[in-house]
C-alpha positions in Angstrom: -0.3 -17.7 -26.7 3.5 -19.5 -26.8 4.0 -17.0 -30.0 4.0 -14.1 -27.6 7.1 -15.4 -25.5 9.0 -17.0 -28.0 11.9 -14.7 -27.7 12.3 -16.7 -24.0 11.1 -19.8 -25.1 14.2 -19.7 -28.2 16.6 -20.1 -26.0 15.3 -23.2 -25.2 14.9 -24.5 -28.8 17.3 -27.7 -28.1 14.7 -28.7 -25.1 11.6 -27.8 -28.1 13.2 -30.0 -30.6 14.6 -33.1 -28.5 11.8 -33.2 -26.2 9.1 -34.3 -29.2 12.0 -36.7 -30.2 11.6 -38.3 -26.5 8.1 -38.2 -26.4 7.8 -40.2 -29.6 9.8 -42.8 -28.5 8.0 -43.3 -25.7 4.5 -43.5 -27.5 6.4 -45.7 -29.9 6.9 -47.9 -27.0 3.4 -47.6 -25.2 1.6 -48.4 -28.2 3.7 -51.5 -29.3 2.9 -53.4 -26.3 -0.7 -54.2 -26.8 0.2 -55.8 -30.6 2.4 -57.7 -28.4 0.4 -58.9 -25.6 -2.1 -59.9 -28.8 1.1 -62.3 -30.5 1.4 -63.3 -27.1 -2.3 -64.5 -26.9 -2.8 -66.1 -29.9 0.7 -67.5 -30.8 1.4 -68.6 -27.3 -1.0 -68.7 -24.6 -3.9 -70.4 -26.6 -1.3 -73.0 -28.7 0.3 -73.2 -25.0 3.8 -72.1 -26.4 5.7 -71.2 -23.4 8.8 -70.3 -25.9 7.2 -67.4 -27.6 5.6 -66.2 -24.6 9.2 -66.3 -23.2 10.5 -64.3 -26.1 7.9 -61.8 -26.8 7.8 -61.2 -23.0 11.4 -59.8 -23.4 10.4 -57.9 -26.1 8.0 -56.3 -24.3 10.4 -55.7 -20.8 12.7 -53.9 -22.8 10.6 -51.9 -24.8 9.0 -51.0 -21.3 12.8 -50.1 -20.2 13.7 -48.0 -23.4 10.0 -46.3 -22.6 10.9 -45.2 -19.2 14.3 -43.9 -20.0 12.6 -41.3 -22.7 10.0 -40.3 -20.2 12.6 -40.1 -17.3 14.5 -38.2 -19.9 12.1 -36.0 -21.3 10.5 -34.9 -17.5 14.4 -33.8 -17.0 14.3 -31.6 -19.9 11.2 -30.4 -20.0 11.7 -29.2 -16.3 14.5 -27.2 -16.9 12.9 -25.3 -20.0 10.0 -24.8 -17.6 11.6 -23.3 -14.8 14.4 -21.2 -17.1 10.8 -19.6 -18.8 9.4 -19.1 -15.7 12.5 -17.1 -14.4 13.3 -15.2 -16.9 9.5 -14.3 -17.7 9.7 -13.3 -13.8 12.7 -11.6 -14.5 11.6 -9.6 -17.0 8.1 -8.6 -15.9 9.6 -7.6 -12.5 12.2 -5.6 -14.5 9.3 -3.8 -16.3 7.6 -3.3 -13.2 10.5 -1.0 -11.8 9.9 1.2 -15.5 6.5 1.9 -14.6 5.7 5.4 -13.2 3.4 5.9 -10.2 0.5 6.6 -12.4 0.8 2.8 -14.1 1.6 1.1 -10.9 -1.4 2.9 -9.1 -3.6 2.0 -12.6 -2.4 -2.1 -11.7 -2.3 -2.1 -8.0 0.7 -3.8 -6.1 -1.6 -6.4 -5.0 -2.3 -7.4 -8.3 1.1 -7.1 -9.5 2.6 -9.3 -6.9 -0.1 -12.1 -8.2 1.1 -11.3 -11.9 4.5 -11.9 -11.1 3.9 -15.0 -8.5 0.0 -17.0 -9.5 0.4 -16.1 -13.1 3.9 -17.0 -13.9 3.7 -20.3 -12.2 0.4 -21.4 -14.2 2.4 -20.4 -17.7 5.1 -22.6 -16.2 3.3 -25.6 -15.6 2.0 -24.6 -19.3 5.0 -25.1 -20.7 6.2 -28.2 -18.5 2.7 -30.3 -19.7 3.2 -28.9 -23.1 6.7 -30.2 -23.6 5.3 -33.4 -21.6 1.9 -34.2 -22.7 0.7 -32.0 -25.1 2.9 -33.7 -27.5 2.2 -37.2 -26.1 -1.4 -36.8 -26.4 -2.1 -36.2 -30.7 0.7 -38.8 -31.2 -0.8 -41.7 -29.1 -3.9 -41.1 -30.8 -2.8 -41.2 -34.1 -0.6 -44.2 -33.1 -2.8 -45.5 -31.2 -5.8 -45.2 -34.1 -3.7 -46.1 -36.9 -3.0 -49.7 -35.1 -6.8 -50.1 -35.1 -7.3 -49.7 -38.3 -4.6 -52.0 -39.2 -6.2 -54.7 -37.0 -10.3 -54.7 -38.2 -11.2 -51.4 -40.4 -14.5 -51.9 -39.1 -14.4 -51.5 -35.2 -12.0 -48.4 -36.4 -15.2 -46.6 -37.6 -16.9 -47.0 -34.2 -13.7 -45.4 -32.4 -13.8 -42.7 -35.1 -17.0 -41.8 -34.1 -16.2 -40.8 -30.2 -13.5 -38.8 -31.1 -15.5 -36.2 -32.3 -18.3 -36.3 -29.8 -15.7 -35.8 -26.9 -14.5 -33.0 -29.4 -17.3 -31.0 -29.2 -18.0 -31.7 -25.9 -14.8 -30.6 -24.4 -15.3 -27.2 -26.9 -18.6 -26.5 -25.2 -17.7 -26.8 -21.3 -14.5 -25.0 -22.0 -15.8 -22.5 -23.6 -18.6 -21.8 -20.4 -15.9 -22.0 -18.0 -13.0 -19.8 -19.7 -14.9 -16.4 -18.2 -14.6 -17.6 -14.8 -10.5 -18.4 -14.8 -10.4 -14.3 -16.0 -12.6 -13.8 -12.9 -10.9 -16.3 -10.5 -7.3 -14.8 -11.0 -9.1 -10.9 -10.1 -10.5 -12.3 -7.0 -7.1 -13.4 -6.0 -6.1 -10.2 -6.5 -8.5 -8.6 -4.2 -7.3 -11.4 -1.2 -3.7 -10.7 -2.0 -5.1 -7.2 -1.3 -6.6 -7.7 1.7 -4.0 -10.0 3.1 -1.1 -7.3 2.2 -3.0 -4.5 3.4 -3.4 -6.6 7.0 0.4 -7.6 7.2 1.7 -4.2 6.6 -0.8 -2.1 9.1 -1.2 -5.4 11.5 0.3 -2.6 14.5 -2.6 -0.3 13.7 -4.8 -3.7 13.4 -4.2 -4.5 17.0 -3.8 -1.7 18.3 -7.3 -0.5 17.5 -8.3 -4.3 18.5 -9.8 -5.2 14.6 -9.0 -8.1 14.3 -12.1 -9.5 14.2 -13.0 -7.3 11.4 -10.0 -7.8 9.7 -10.7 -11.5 10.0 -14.6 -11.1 8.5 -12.8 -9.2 5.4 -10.5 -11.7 4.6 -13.5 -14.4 4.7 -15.4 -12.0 2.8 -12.3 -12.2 0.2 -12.3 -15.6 0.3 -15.7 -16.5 0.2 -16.0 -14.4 -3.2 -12.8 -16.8 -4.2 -14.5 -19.7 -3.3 -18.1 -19.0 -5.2 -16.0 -18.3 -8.6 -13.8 -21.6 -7.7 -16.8 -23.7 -7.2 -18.4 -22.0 -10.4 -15.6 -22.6 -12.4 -15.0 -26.4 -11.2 -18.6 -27.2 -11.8 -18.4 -26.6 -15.0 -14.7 -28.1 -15.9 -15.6 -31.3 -14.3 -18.3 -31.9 -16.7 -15.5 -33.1 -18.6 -14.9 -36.2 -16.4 -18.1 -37.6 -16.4 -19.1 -37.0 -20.0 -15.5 -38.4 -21.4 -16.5 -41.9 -18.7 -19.9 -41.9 -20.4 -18.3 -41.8 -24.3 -15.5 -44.7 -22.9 -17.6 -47.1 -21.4 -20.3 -47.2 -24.1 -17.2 -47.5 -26.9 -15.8 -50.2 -24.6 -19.1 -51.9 -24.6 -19.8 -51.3 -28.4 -16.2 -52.7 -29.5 -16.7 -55.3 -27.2 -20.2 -56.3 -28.6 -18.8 -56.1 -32.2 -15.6 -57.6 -31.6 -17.3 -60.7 -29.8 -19.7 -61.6 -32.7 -16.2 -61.1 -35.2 -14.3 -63.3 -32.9 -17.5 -65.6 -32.5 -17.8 -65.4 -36.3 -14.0 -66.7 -36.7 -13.0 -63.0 -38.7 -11.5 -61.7 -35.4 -8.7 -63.2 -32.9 -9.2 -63.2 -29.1 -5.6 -61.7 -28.9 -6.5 -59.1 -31.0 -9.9 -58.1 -30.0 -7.7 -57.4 -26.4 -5.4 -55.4 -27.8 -8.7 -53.2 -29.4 -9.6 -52.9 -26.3 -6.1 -51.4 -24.9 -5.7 -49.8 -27.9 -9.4 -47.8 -27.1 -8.1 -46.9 -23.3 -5.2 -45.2 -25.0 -7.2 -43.1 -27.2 -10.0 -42.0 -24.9 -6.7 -41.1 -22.1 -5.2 -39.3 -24.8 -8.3 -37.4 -25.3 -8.8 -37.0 -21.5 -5.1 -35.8 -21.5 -6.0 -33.4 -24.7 -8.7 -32.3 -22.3 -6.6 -31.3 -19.1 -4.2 -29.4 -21.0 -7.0 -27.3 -22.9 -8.4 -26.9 -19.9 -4.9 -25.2 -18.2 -4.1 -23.3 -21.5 -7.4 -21.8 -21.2 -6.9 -21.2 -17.6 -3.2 -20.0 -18.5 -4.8 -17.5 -21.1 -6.4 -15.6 -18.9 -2.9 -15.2 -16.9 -1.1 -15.0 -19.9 -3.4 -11.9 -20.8 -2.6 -10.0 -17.5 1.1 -11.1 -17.8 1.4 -9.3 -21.2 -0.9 -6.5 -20.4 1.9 -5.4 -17.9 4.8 -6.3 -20.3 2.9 -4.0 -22.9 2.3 -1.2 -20.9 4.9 1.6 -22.2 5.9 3.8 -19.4 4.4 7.5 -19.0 7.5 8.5 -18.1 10.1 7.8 -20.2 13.6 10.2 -21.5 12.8 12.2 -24.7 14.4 11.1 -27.7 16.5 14.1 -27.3 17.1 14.4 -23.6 19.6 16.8 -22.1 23.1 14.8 -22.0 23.9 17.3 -18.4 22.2 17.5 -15.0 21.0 20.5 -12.9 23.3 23.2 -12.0 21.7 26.0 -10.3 18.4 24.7 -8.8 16.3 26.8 -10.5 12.7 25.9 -10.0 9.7 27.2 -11.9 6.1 26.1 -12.3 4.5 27.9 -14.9 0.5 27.1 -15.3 0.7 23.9 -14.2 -2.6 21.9 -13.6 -2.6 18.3 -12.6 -5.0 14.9 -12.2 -4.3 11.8 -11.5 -5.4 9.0 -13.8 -8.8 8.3 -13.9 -9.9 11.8 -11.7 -12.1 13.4 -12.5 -11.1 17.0 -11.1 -7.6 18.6 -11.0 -5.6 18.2 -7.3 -3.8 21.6 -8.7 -4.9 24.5 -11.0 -3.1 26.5 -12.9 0.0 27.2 -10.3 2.4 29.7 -11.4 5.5 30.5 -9.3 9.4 30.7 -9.3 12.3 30.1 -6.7 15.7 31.5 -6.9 18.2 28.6 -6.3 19.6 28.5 -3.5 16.7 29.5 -1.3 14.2 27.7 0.8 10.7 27.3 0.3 8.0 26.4 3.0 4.7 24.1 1.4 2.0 24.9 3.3 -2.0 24.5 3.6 -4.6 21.8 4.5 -4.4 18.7 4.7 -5.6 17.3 0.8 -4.5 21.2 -0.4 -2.1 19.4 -2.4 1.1 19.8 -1.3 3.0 16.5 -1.8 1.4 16.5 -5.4 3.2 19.7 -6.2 6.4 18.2 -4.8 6.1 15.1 -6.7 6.2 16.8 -9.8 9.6 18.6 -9.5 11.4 15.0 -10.0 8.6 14.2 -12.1 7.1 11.1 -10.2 4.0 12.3 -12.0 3.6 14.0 -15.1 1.4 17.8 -15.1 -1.9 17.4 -17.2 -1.0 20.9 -18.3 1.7 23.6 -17.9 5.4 23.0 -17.2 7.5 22.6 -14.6 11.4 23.7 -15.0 14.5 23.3 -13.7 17.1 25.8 -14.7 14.7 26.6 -18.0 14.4 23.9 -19.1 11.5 21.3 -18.6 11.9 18.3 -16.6 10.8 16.0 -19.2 13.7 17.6 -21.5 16.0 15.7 -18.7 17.1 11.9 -18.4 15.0 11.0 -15.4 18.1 8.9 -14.0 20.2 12.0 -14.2 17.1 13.9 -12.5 16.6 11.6 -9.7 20.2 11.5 -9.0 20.1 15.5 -8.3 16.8 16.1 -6.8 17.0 14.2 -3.2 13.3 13.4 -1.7 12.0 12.2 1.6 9.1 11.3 1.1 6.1 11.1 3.9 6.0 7.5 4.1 9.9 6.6 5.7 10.8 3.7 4.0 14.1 1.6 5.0 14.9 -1.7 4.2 16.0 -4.9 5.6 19.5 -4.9 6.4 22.1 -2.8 8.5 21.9 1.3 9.3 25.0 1.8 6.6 22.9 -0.4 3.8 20.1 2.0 3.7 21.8 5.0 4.4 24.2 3.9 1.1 20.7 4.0 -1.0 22.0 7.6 -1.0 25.2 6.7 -2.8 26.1 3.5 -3.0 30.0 4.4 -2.7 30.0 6.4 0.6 32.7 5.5 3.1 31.8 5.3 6.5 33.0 8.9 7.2 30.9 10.3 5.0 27.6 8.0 6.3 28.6 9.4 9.6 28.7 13.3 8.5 25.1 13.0 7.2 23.6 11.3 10.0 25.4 14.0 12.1 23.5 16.9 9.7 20.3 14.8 10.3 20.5 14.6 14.1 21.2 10.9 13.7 24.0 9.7 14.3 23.7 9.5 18.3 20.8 7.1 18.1 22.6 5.4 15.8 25.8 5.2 17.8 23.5 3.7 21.4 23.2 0.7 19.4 25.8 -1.8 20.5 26.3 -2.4 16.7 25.9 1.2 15.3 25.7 1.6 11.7 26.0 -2.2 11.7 22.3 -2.5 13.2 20.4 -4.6 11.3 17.1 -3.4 10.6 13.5 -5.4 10.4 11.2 -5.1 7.3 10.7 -1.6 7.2 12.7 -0.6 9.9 10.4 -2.2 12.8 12.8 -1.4 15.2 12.9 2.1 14.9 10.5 4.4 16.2 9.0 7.5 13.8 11.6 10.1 14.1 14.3 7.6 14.3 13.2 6.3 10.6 12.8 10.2 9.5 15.9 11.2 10.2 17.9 8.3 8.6 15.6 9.2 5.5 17.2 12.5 5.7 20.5 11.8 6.0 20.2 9.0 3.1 19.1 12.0 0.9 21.9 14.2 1.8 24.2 11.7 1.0 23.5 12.6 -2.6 24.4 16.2 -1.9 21.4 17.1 -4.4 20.9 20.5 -6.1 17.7 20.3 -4.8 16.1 18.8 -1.7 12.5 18.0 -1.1 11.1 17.4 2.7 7.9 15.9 2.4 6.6 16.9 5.9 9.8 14.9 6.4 10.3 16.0 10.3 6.4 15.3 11.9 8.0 13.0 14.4 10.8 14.8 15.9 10.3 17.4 18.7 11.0 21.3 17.5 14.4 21.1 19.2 15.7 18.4 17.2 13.5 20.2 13.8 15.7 23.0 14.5 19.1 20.8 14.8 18.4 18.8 11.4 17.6 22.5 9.4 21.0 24.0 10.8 22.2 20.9 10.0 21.4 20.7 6.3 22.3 24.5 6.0 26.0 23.5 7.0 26.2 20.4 5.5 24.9 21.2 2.2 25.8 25.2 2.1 24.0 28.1 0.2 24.0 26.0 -3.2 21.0 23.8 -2.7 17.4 24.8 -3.3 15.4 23.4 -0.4 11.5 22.7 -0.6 9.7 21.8 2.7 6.1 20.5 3.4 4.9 21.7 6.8 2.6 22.6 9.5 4.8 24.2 11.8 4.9 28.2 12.0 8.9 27.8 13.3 9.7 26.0 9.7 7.7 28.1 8.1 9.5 31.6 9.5 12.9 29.9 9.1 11.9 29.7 5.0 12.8 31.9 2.6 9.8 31.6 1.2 6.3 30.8 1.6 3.7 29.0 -0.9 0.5 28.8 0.6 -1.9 26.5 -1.1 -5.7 26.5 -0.8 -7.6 22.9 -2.4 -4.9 22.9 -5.3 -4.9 26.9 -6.1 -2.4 29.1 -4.9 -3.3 31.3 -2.4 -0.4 33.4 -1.5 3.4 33.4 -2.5 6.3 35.5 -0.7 8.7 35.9 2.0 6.9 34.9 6.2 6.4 38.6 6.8 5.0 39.9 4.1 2.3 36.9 4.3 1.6 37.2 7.7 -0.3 40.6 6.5 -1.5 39.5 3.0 -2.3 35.5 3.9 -5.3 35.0 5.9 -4.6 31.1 5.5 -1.0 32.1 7.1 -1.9 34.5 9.6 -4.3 32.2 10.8 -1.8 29.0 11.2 0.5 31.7 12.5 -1.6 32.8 15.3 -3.2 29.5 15.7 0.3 28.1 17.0 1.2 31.3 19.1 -1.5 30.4 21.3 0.2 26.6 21.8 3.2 28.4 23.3 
């Protein structure tokens, strides 16, 4: 597993190499004290030799000193390595997160990618923290530990041989049951962080629509399922416990037994049949230790899994080797056969769409709700990728552009307004980060903003709440629109971009992007309303994905039944 992020963990090769330095000074020191406390017994308590109970007692103090400064030591440096991998494993997965296309972060789920970068992380970093600290420590107190035993009565050795492996293949067995449930305990956190998420960000429609008490029984739902695989999981790691108490106290009882007869027998020294003792604590908590940490490496696996499973995901969308080094200059738009699915559909949202608009002009997206209109718009700053057939921009095909360059030319308001905390000016500047304040004010002028915006006692200083709380709907629409005409784009999508405005101010912001923007821009709009619709250049009717009808609003209010009927459907409104 460690093999996989080596390229972070290198850069902490001085913490890798002085740590086990550290560590072995401090086992050094641990397991030197019960040899001592055995001189101590049998050259000065039983003779009754204060003097060398004196001076081994120093001994043993400042060993116990130089101990606790390499622990003290090494839980300084192992901490830092720790948290440095843990950022810049964060770092980097967050990094590849804003790679990802739609498709991939749909595939992952937010919920789960937010628990990848938080639950997951963290368990790798206490990984890493009890490797450098105890994963170390454990083999070499052992071996220190066992190699003292041997030195004091070969024979008792054999018995303390003999647990090793039974713990061994104990430990192996109850792991190995409880490793599915970790994989199973990280996806049900997942689904909570799910439905907590879901709750925070909708908790206005929540009340409003009094669910909270169904809100509540899903999240105890979520957390019940949590709970079962917790408990499951638990059961069987703390097996472990029990079984490693069981091996202990019957070698405890064993070396005891044996040792007694040796020291009965006159072949064994009371001082030293202690320091077995101590010496077979150490081993047995080494193995215990041993235990823990296979337990959270296995536990770590599964996160370490989902980690790299989003670091290895290449992105669908990604610049062709040979990319266009220019941008768009006209605002030519053609779709030519183009189908499209999202991942893991099983029917197309669009069929075979074929259709061409002049730069320059505006088009009007209209049909059903589900008829696939913000799928078709999506695809012109390729958010998605078609499944078949092309879409171009000036002749050539978006994927033969550098999608920064692309984005930077095609401005988008999307259905769902979404501003950021911070002030008015920060979120319009998403638009271009280097616009003065004159230049802010000219687009929220074109987007009917900027006398909202001024009632404010702080105006474009206003600082706005996650989301922009504090605006209403047509508020947040309109500042969308003006943070996209900031960019001055070749070509402008409005994802039903102007729902929650009244038709007075619909007809200010159109007249408004007209003048601001001039004849240069190529204008796409997704709408329901017959005025937007007449005021287009063009009309693209779509019926479930297929293209009904294409052309100018009075040719189609003769050929279009679809048209003619939202036409005369809103005539009778008036």
């Amino acid at each position: 597993m460690f093999r996989s992020y080596w390229d972070i963990l290198g850069r902490y090769r001085w913490s890798i190499v002085v740590c086990p330095v550290l560590v072995l000074v401090f086992v050094v020191c641990e397991t030197l004290q019960p040899m001592l406390m055995a001189r101590i017994v049998d050259e000065g308590v039983l003779p009754g030799d204060i003097a060398v109970v004196t001076r081994i007692g120093v001994w043993m103090l400042g060993i116990s000193v130089l101990g606790l400064l390499a622990n003290i030591a090494n839980v300084f440096v192992s901490s830092n390595a720790s948290v440095g991998f843990a950022t810049e494993l964060r770092s980097r997965l967050f990094r590849k997160i804003q790679t990802l296309s739609f498709a991939e972060i749909d595939k992952f789920n937010s919920a789960s990618l937010i628990t990848r970068l938080t639950g997951d992380v963290t368990r790798l970093q206490q990984v890493v923290l009890l490797g450098l600290r105890i994963l170390l420590r454990s083999p070499m107190m052992l071996v220190m530990a066992f190699f003292y035993v041997v030195r004091i009565d070969s024979g008792l050795a054999v018995i303390v041989a003999a647990a090793i492996p039974v713990l061994g293949v104990s430990i192996y067995l109850i792991l190995k049951r409880g490793f599915p449930y970790f994989l199973k305990m990280q996806q049900k956190v997942d689904g909570l962080n799910a439905v907590v998420r879901e709750n925070l960000i909708n908790i206005r429609v929540v009340k409003s629509f009094v669910r909270e008490k169904y809100e509540a029984r899903k999240f105890s739902a979520s957390n019940r399922d949590l709970c079962d695989v917790s408990v499951r999981a638990a059961d069987i790691i703390v097996t472990i416990f029990p079984v490693m108490q069981f091996v202990l106290n019957l070698s405890v009882i064993v070396v005891l037994w044996v040792g007694g007869v040796r020291v009965a027998g006159g072949r064994l020294q009371v001082g030293e049949l202690v320091s077995l003792v101590n010496y077979l604590m150490q081993i047995l908590m080494s193995l215990m230790m041993l235990s823990m940490i296979i337990m959270n490496i296995a536990r770590a696996s599964a996160s370490s899994d989902r980690v790299l499973e989003v670091l290895g995901t290449e992105p669908s969308l990604a610049d062709a080797p040979d990319a266009l080094s220019g941008g768009i200059r006209q605002g030519d738009v053609e779709f030519r056969g183009v189908s499209f699915r999202y991942g893991g559909g099983e029917t197309d949202v669009l069929h075979d769409l074929s259709f061409r608009v002049a730069p320059g002009t505006t088009v009007a997206v209209v049909g059903a709700t589900g008829s696939g209109k913000s799928t078709l718009l999506q695809l012109i700053p390729r958010l998605y990728d078609t499944t078949e057939g092309a879409v171009l921009i000036d002749g050539a095909d978006v994927r033969s552009y550098r999608l920064a360059r692309l984005h930077e030319q095609v401005g988008m308001v999307l259905q769902n307004n979404v501003l950021f905390s911070g002030t008015i000016a920060d979120n319009l500047r998403w638009g271009r980060e280097d616009a003065t304040m004159e230049e802010l004010e000219a687009a929220a002028r074109a987007a009917q903003a900027h006398d909202f915006v001024m009632s404010f006692p702080a105006g474009y200083d206003t600082v706005l709440g996650r989301g922009g709380v504090n605006l209403s709907g047509g508020q947040k629409q309109r500042l969308c629109i003006a943070r996209a005409l900031l960019r001055r784009p070749k070509i402008l999508i409005l994802d039903d971009s102007t729902s929650a405005v009244d038709t007075e101010t619909e007809l200010g912001i159109r007249r408004g992007i007209r003048e601001y923007l001039g004849v240069g821009t190529t204008v796409f709009v997704s709408t329901q309303r017959v005025k937007t619709m007449e005021d287009a250049d063009t009309v693209l009717v779509l019926d479930d994905g297929r293209m009904e009808s294409y052309g100018p609003p009075s040719q189609l209010k003769e050929d279009s039944s679809i048209y003619r009927e939202i036409f005369e459907s809103q005539q009778l409104d008036f």
